[in-house]
Steps between C-alpha positions, in 0.01 A plus 500: 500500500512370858220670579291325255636168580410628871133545431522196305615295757268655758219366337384158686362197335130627619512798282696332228217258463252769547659682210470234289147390567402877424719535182364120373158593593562822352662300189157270494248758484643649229525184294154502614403841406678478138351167404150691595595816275591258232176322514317807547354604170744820349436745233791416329419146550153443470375285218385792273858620486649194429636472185372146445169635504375394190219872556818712472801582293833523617491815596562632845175647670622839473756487164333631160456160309753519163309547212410246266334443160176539517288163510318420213192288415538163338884527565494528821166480642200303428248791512185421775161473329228714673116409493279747443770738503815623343889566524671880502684538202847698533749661327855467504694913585851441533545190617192576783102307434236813486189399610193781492212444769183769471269479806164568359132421584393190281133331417577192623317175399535245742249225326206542234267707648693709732723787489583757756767827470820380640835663539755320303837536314530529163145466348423152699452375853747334646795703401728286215711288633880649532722205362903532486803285622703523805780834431309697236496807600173625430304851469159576580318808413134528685265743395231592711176560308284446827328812637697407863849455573657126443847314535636167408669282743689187403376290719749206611748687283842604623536852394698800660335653760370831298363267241226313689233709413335527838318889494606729729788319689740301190400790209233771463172391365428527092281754477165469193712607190852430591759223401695354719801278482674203636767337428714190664710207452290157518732259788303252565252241311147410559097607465438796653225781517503875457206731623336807591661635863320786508138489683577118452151425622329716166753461255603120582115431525396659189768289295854640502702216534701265275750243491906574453626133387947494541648208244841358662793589378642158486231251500592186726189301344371485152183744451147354468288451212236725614577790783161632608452819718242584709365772692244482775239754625178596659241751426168621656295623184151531618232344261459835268765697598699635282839480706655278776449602851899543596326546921429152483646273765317181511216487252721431195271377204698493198826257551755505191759334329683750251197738579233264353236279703358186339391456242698765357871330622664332221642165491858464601606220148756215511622232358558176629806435628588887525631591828309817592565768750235734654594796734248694681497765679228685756429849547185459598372731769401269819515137373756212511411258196573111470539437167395126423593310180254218422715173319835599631713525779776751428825610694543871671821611329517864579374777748503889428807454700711261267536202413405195753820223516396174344553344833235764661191438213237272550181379333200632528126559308410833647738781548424766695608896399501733794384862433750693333750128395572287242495142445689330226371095384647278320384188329505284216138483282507088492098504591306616193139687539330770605619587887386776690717723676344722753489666833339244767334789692148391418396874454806595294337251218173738501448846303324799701380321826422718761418452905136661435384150323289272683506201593212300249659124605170326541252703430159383309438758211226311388230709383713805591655618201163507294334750753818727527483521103180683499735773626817431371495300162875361447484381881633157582607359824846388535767376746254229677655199381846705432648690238513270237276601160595860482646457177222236340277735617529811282278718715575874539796649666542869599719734263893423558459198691589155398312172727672355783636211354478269213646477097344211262752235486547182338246299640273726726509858725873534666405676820761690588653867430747738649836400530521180294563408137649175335799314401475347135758214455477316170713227352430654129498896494536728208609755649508705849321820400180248416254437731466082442123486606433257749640222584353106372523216760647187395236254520484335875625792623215728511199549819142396347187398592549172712355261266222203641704216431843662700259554837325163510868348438661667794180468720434859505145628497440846303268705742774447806365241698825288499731747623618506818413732743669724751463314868301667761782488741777687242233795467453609862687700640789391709358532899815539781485321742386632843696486783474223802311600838725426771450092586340463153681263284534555109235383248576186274716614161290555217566439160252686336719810394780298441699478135208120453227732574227299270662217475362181676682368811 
């Protein structure tokens, strides 16, 4: 004991204060170290494993989920309605949802006037969409009828590890002939996707894809009136050809919603005042799509991830929907009409483009298309003053090819195809399974013919001459200045590419 007290006492103020500046400083940096492991992101802390995420049950990450009775439609779901397509049916084994998926090759139509041989599930391209609520535990046989080997991964979906369907590393591939199965317990909520992952770039590319849409368990909000689901893609079917190119990598000429290009999309149907839904999803091959809505502005309430915190969504009229995501909008049909909803790539509104066309902008076919008829009869020159017409003008098209853009509408041509279709909101509506026809402006509230009396009473004259015109100095181009020669001394400021360009000084 004396010994201690010895060394103790040996022990001058130098060191003692030493000590303690280590032991403190020691003390600080790990207050400092555990406040940065506690704000470091932790797999038993991450958001995703939260159990306040509103994309996930309970359940810890690795824990079986308890099984529950299985979800049903109209009790508790509202089931999703699918344009141009369909929903899996299944059948209830013990408590467990059997669904049956047969990978097969399909003739596909993807508008009037052209089909092409596609690999699909189940008779139809997409697959069916997969609809169930957050822990069924569901079953899926696939049978491969395709003369290669296929798999199904659930894409987004949180399955055990042997279960994910990838070939060769997560489960063996399903050979032609064979049935295989899969089964899991559903533990989270949301739209998600299945597909194809074997030789993703034929199988996804020829059409094996399709949309896997999770109910929650406990709703926190009321559902909508109208749920739609969509599914985006693109295709390279050259004009004639009897299958799509899956090689393709930029030249994409068919772009889909549900499989089907305008004029063959149908109308997504509401009534006013319904609050509507739409989720898409993109498994297209190369191609981000921004998805505009025309007459609404909509809030972003859900990713393939889960759903977004009120405080995190915000408005917006075009959503975009990465390759291989989903995109869930919500909004209330208050506007009614006919709105288009579309992708705003300007060539994703087209049908079988290709880089090989030229460019006719400008040019004078006067006097041309009568001497190229001695040779070729049907000939007509088109594309010189733009694509609009194709549809007025009825002239030939090759076998299995459909123009590049255009469907009679209401009042004229509507120039557009692709990946775009139309929102039908109407105050008085039979029913939703009825297309309503189109829709009739209230009076003032419809673009005419500017009549003679409305230009000469706002002063505006009808061949243009009374509009203003673009300045000289806001066209050019903007000219740095040069640098000063030694002993030179700067030029006077000019105000000629400044924000009153035009304007008188």
């Amino acid at each position: 004991m004396s010994n201690h007290t010895d060394v103790r006492s040996s022990l001058s103020r130098r060191q003692v204060l030493t000590t303690g500046a280590f032991a403190g400083g020691a003390l600080l940096l790990g207050a400092r170290h555990a406040r940065a492991q506690q704000a470091a992101t932790q797999p038993d802390k991450d958001f995703r494993f939260k159990q306040d995420n509103p994309a996930r049950t309970n359940q810890p990450r690795r824990q079986t989920p308890l099984p529950v009775a299985p979800g049903e439609p109209g009790n508790d779901y509202k089931p999703v309605v699918v344009p141009n397509g369909w929903t899996l049916p299944y059948k209830l084994v013990d408590g467990v949802k059997v669904f049956h998926l047969v990978a097969e090759e399909v003739d596909h139509e993807f508008a009037p006037g052209l089909n092409a041989i596609c690999w699909g599930y189940n008779g139809g391209v997409h697959g069916p969409v997969i609809e169930a609520v957050e822990g069924d535990r569901v079953r899926i046989f696939v049978t491969n009828k395709l003369p290669a080997p296929t798999t199904v991964h659930w894409h987004g979906v949180l399955v055990p590890s042997g279960m994910d369907g990838v070939g060769g590393l997560s489960q063996r591939s399903i050979p032609p002939r064979e049935t295989f199965m899969y089964e899991f317990t559903l533990i989270q909520h949301g739209t998600l996707m299945y597909h194809s992952h074997h030789d993703e770039m034929t199988q996804m590319g020829l059409g094996l894809t399709g949309l896997f849409v999770m109910h929650p368990r406990k709703p926190t909000t009321p559902p909508p009136d109208r749920d739609f689901a969509i599914l985006l893609h693109e295709w390279k079917i050259d004009v004639g050809a009897a299958r799509p190119d899956p090689n393709e990598m930029t030249d994409f000429n068919i772009l889909t919603m549900n499989a089907k290009a305008f004029p063959g999309t149908q109308p997504l149907i509401a009534k006013l005042g319904d609050r509507v839904r739409i989720r898409i999803g993109n498994l297209s091959a190369m191609s981000h799509h921004p998805i505009h809505l025309h007459g609404y502005y909509f809030r972003i309430t859900e990713t393939d991830g889960g759903v977004i915190p009120q405080a995190g969504q915000w408005p917006e009229t075009t959503v975009i929907v990465p390759v291989g995501s989903t995109r869930t909008v919500e909004f209330t049909a208050d506007n009614p009409g006919d709105w288009a909803m579309h992708c705003h790539m300007t060539h994703h509104v087209m049908n079988q483009m290709g880089h090989g066309i030229p460019n006719m902008i400008g040019v004078n076919p006067s006097g041309f298309d009568e001497k190229v008829r001695n040779l070729l009869p049907d000939y007509m020159t088109m594309g010189h003053t733009g694509m609009h017409g194709m549809t007025e003008m009825g002239m030939a098209i090759p076998p299995n090819s459909i123009p590049m853009v255009g469907a009679i509408g209401p009042h004229d041509e509507i120039t557009m195809g692709g990946m775009f279709t139309i929102l039908k909101v109407r105050e008085n509506l039979s029913d939703y399974d009825t297309d309503p026809g189109w829709y009739e402006n209230p009076p003032e509230t419809q673009a005419s013919l500017a009549t003679d009396d409305a230009l000469e009473r706002s002063e505006i004259a009808g061949d243009g001459s009374t509009a203003p015109k673009a300045p000289p100095a806001a066209m050019k181009s903007w000219q740095q200045a040069k640098p000063l020669r030694p002993g030179e001394e700067a030029a006077p400021a000019s105000h000629e590419h400044g924000g009153r360009a035009g304007h008188d000084h």
